[in-house]
MDTraj code that builds the backbone (N, CA, C; nanometers):
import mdtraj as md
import numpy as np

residues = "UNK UNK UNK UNK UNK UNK UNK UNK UNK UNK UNK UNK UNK UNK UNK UNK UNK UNK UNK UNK UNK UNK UNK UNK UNK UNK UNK UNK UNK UNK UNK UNK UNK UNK UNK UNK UNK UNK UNK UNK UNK UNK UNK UNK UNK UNK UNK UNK UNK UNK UNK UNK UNK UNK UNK UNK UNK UNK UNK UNK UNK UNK UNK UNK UNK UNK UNK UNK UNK UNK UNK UNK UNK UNK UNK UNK UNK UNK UNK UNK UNK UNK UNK UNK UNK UNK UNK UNK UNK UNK UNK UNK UNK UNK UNK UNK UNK UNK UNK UNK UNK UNK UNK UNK UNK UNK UNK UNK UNK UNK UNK".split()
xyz = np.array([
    [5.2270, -14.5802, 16.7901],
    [5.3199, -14.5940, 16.6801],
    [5.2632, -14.6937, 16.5800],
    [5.2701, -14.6419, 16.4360],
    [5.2310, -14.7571, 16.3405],
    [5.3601, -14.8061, 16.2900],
    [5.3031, -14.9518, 16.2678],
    [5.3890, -15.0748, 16.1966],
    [5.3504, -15.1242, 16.0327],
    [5.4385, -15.1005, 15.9731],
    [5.3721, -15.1915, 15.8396],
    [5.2997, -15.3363, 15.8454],
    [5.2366, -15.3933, 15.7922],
    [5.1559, -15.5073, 15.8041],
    [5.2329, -15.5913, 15.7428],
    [5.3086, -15.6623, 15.8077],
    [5.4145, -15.7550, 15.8061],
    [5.4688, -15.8154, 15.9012],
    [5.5439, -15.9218, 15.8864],
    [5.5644, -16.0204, 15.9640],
    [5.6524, -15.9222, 16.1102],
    [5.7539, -15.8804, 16.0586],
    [5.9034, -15.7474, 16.1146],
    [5.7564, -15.6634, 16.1739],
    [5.6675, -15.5953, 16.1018],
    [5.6280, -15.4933, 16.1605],
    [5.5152, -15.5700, 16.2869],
    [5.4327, -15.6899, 16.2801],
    [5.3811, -15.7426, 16.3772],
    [5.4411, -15.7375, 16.4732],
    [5.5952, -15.8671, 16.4738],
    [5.6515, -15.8612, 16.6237],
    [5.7451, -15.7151, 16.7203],
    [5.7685, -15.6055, 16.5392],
    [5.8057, -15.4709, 16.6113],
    [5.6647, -15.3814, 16.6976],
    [5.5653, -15.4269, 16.6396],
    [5.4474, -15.3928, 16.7584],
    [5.3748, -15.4684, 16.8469],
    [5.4500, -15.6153, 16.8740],
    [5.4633, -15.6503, 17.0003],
    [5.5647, -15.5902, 17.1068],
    [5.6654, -15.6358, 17.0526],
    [5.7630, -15.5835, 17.1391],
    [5.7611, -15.4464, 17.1952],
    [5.7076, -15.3574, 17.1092],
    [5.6252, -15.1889, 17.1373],
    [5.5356, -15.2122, 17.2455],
    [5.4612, -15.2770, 17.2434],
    [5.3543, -15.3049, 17.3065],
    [5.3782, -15.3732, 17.4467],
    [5.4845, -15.4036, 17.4811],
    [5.5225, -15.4813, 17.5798],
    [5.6059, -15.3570, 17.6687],
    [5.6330, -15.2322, 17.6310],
    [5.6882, -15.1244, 17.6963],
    [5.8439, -15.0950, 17.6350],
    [5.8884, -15.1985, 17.5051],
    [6.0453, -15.1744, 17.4886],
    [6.0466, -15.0519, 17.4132],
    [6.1336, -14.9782, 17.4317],
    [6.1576, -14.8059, 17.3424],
    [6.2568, -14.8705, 17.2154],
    [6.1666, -14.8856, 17.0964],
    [6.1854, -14.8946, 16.9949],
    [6.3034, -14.7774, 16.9320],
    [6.3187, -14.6587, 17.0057],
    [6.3597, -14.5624, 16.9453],
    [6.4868, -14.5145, 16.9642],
    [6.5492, -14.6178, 17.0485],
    [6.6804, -14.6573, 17.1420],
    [6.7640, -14.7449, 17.0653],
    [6.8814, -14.7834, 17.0559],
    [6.9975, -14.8447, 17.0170],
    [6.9788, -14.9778, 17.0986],
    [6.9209, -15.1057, 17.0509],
    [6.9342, -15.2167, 17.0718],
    [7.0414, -15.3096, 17.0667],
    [7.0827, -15.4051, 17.0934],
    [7.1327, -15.5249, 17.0744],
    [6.9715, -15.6563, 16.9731],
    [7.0240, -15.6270, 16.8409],
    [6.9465, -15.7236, 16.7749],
    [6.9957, -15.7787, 16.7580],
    [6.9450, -15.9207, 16.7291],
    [7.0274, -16.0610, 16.7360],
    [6.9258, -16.1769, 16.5908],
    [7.0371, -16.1972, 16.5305],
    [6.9615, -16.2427, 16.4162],
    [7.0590, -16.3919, 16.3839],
    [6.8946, -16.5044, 16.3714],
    [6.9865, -16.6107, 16.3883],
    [6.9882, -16.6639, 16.2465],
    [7.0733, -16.7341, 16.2066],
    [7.1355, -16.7688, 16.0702],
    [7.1362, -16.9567, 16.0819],
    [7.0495, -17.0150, 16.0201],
    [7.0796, -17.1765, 16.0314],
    [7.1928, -17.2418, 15.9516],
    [7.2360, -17.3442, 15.9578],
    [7.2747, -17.4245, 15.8621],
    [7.3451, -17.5648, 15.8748],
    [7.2863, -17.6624, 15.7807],
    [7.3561, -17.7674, 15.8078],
    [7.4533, -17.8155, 15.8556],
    [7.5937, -17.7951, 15.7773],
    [7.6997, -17.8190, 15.8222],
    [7.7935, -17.7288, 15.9100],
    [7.8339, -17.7788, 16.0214],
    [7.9446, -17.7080, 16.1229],
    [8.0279, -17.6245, 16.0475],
    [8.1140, -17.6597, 15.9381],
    [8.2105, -17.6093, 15.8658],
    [8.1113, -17.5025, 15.8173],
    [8.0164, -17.4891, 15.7395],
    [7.9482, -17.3599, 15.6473],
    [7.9224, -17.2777, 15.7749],
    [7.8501, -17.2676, 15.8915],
    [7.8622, -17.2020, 15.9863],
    [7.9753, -17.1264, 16.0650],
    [8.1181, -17.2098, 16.0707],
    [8.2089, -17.1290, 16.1324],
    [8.2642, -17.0822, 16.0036],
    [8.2648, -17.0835, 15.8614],
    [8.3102, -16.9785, 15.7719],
    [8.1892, -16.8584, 15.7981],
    [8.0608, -16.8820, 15.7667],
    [7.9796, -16.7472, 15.7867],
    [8.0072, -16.6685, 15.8914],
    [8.0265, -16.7540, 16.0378],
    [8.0634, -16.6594, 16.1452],
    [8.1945, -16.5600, 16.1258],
    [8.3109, -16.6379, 16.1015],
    [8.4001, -16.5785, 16.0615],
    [8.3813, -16.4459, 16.0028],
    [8.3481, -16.5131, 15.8311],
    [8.3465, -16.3620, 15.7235],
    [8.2353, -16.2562, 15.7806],
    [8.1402, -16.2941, 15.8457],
    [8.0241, -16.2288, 15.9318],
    [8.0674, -16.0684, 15.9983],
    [8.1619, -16.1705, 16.1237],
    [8.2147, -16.0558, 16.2097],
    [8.3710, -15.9560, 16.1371],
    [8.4013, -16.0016, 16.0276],
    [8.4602, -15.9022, 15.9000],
    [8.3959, -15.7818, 15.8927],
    [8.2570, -15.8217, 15.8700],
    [8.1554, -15.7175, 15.8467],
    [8.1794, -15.6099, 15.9497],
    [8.2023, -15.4907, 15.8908],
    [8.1663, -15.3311, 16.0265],
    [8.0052, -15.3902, 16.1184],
    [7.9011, -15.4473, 16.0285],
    [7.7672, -15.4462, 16.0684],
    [7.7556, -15.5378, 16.1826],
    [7.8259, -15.6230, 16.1979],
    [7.8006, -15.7253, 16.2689],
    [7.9141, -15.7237, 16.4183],
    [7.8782, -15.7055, 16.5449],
    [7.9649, -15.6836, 16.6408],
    [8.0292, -15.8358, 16.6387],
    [7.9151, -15.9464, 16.6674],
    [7.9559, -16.0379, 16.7522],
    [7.8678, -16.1491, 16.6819],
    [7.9816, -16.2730, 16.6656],
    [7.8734, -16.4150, 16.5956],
    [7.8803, -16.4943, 16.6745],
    [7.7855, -16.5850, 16.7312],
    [7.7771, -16.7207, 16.8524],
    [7.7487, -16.8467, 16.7956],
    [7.8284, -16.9124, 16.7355],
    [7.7937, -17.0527, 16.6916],
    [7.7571, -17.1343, 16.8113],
    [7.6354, -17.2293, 16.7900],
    [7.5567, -17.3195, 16.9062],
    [7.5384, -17.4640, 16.7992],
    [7.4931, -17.5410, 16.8594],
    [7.4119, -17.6423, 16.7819],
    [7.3091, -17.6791, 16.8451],
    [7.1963, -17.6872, 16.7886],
    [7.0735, -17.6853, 16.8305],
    [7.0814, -17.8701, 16.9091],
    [7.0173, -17.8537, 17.0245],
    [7.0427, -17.9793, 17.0640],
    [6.9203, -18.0982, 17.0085],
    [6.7869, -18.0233, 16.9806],
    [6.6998, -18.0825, 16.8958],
    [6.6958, -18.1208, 16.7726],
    [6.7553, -18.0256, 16.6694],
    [6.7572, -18.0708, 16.5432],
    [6.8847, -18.1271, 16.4755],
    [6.9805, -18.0473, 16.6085],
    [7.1066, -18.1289, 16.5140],
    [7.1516, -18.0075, 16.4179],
    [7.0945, -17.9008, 16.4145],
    [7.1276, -17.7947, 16.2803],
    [7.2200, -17.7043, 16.3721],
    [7.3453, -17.6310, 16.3194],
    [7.4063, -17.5145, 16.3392],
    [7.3625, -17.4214, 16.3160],
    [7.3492, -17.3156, 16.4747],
    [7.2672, -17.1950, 16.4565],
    [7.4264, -17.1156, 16.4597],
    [7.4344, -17.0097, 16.3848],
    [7.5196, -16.8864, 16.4429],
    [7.4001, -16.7053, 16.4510],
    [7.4534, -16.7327, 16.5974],
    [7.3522, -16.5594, 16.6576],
    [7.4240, -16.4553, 16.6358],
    [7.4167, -16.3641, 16.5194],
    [7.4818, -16.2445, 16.4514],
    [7.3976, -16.1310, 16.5566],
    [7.5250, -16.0392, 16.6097],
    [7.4647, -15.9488, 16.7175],
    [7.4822, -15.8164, 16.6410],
    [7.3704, -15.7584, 16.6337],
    [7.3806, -15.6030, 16.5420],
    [7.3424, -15.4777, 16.6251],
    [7.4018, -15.3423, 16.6755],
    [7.3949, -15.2647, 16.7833],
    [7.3168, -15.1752, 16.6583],
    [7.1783, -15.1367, 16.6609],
    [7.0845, -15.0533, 16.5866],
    [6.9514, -15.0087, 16.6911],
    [6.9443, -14.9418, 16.6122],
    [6.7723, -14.9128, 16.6259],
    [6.6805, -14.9869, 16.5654],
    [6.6138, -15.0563, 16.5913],
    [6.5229, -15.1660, 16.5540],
    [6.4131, -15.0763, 16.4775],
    [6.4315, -14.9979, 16.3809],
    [6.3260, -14.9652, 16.2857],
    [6.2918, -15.0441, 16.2008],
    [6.1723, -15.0450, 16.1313],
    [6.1291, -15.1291, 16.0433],
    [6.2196, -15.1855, 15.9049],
    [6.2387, -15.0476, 15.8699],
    [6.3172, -15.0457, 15.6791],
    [6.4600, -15.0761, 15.7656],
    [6.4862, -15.0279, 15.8495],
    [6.6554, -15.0679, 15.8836],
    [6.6623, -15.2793, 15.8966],
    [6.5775, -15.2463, 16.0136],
    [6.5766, -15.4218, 16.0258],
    [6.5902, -15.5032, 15.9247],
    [6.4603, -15.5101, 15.8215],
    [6.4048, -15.5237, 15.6688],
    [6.6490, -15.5527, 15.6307],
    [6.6779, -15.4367, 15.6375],
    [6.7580, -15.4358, 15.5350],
    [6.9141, -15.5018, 15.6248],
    [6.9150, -15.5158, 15.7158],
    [7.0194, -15.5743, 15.7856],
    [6.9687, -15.7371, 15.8006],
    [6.8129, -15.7750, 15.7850],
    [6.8033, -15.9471, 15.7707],
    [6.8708, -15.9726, 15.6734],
    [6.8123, -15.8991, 15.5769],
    [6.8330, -15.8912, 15.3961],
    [6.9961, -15.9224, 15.3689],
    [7.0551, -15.8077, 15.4388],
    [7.1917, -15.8454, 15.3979],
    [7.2999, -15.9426, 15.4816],
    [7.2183, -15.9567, 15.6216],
    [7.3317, -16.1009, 15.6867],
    [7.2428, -16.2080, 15.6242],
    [7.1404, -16.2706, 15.5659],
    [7.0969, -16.3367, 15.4967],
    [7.1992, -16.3837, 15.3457],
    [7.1717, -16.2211, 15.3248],
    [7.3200, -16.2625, 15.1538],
    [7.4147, -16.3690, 15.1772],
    [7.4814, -16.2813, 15.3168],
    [7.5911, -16.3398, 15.3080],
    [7.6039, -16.4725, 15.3608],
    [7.4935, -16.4992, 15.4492],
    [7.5248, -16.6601, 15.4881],
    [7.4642, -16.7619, 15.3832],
    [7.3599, -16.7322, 15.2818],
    [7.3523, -16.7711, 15.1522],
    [7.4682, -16.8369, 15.0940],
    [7.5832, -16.7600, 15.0935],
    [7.6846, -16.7905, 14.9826],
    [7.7868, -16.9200, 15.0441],
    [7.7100, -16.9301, 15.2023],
    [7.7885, -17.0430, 15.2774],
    [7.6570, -17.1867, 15.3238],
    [7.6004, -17.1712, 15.2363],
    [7.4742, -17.2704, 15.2549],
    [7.3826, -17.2456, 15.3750],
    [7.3559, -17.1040, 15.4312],
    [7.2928, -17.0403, 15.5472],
    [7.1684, -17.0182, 15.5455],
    [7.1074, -17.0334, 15.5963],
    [6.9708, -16.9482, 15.5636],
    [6.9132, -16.8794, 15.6792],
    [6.8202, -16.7679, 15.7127],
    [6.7694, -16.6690, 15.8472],
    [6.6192, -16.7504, 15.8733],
    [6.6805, -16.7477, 15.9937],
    [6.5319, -16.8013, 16.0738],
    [6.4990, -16.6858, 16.2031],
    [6.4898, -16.5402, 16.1556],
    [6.4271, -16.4279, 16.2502],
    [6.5476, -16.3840, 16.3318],
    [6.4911, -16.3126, 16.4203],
    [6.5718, -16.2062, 16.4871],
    [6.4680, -16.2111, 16.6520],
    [6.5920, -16.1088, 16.7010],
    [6.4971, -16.1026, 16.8643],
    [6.6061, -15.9876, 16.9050],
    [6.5604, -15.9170, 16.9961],
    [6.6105, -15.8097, 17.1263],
    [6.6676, -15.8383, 17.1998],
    [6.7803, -15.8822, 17.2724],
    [6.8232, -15.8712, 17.3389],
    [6.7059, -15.8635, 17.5186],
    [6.6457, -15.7668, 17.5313],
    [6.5593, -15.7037, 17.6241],
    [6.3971, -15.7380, 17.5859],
    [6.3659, -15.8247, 17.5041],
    [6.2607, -15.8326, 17.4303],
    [6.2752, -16.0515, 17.4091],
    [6.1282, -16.0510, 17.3866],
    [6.1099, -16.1846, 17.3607],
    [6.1821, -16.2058, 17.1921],
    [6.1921, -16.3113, 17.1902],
    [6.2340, -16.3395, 17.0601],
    [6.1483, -16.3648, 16.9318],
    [6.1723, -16.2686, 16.7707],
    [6.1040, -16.2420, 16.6854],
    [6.0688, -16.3445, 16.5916],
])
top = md.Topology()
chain = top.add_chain()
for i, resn in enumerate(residues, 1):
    res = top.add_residue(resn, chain, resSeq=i)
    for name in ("N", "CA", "C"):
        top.add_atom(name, md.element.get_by_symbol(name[0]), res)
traj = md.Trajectory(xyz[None], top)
């Protein structure tokens, strides 16, 4: 299977490469940073609003001190799909001082 030459298409041809069936309905998990506790449990909130988004997990990183929330998305881990579901839980945690720091599988190492 080819991958575009990109960051998404590298670790989608690791994870290929490791035996996961790319071509199957995953649990992707895409993590969202951000400073403050409060901007995190509004993103989680308006997040799981979203049809796209099953499930949000607010944590706090015990090293940095930063609020992670883990946005859980039930897809097929294709390239242009992925590409466009970072893209848009990215938007939206943007508008709450959020920003994306990658994604991972569920069944797979993390991206």
């Amino acid at each position: 299977m080819q991958f575009p030459d990109d960051e998404n298409g590298q670790l989608l041809a690791e994870i290929a490469a490791a035996g996961i069936d790319l071509s199957k309905m995953h649990q992707v998990d895409f993590y969202i940073l951000f400073e403050q506790q409060s901007d995190a449990e509004k993103f989680a909130k308006e997040v799981v609003a979203d049809t796209l988004v099953q499930h949000a997990e607010l944590e706090k990183c015990q090293d940095t001190g930063v609020w992670e929330v883990i946005t859980q998305v039930q897809m097929v881990p294709e390239h242009t799909l992925l590409g466009q579901a970072e893209q848009y839980i990215e938007s939206i945690a943007n508008n709450f001082n959020g920003y994306g720091d990658g994604w991972g599988l569920m069944d797979a190492e993390e991206a």
